[in-house]
C-alpha positions as CSV (number, residue, x, y, z in Angstrom):
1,X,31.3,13.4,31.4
2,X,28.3,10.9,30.6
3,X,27.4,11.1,26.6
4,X,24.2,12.1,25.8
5,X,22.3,9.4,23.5
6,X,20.4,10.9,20.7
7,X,16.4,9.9,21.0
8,X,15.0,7.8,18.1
9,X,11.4,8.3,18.8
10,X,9.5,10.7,17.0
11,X,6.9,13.0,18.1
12,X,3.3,12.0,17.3
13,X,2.8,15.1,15.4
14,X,6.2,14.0,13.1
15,X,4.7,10.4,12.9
16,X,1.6,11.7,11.8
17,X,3.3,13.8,9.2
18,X,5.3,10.7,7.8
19,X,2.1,8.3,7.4
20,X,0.2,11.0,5.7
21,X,3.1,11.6,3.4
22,X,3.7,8.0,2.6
23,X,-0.2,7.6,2.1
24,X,0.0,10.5,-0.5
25,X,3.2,9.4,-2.3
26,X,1.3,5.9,-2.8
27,X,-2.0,7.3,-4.1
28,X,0.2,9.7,-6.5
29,X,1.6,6.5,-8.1
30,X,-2.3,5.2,-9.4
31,X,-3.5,9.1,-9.8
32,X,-1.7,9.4,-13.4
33,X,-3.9,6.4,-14.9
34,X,-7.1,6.4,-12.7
35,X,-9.1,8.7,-15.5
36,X,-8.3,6.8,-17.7
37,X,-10.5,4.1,-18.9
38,X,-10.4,0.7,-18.6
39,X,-8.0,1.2,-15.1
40,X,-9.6,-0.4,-12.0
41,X,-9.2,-2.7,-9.1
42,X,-9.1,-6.7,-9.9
43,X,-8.8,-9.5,-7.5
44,X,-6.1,-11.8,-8.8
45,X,-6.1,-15.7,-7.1
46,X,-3.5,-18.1,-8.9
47,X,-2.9,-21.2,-7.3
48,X,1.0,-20.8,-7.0
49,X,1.4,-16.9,-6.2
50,X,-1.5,-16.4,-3.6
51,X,-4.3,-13.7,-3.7
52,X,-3.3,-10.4,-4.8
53,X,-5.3,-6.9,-5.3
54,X,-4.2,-5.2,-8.1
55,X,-4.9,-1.9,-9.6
56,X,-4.8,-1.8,-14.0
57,X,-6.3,-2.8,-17.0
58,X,-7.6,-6.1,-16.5
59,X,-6.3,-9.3,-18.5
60,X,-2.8,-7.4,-19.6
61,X,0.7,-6.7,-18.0
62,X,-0.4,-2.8,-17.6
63,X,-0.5,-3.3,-13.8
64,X,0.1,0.3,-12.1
65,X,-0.2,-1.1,-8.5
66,X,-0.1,-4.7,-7.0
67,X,-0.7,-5.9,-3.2
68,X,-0.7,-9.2,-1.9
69,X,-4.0,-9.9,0.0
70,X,-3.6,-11.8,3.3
71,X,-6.7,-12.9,5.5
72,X,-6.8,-11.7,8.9
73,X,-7.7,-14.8,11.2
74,X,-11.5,-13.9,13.1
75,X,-11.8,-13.7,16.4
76,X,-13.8,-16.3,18.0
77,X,-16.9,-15.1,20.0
């Protein structure tokens, strides 16, 4: 009797779920902070790290959220 393989591809309906679920679990980790003043969005280029976006109060270690910031190569016309 052939096994029967279980499918690893989700619905698009289930995918769907899952991106807006991880898109809300990241905005819930700024949402605590973001009244707050003195919070915001700072663009961060040190020679040895790279470019980075971060999301705190600028010139201190309270960082709440940090993401490296890669170009995206243009397309030529």
């Amino acid at each position: 009797m052939p096994r029967r393989r279980l499918s690893t591809r989700l619905p698009p309906n289930a995918l769907l779920l899952l991106l807006t679920l991880g898109g809300l679990t990241l905005g819930a980790c700024a949402h605590d902070r973001a009244g707050q003043p003195g919070y915001g969005w700072n663009y961060m280029d040190n020679a040895g790290e790279g470019p980075k976006l971060a999301y705190g109060r600028p010139n201190s270690d309270d960082v709440v959220m940090m993401r490296p910031a890669r170009p995206t190569p243009r397309a030529s016309p």
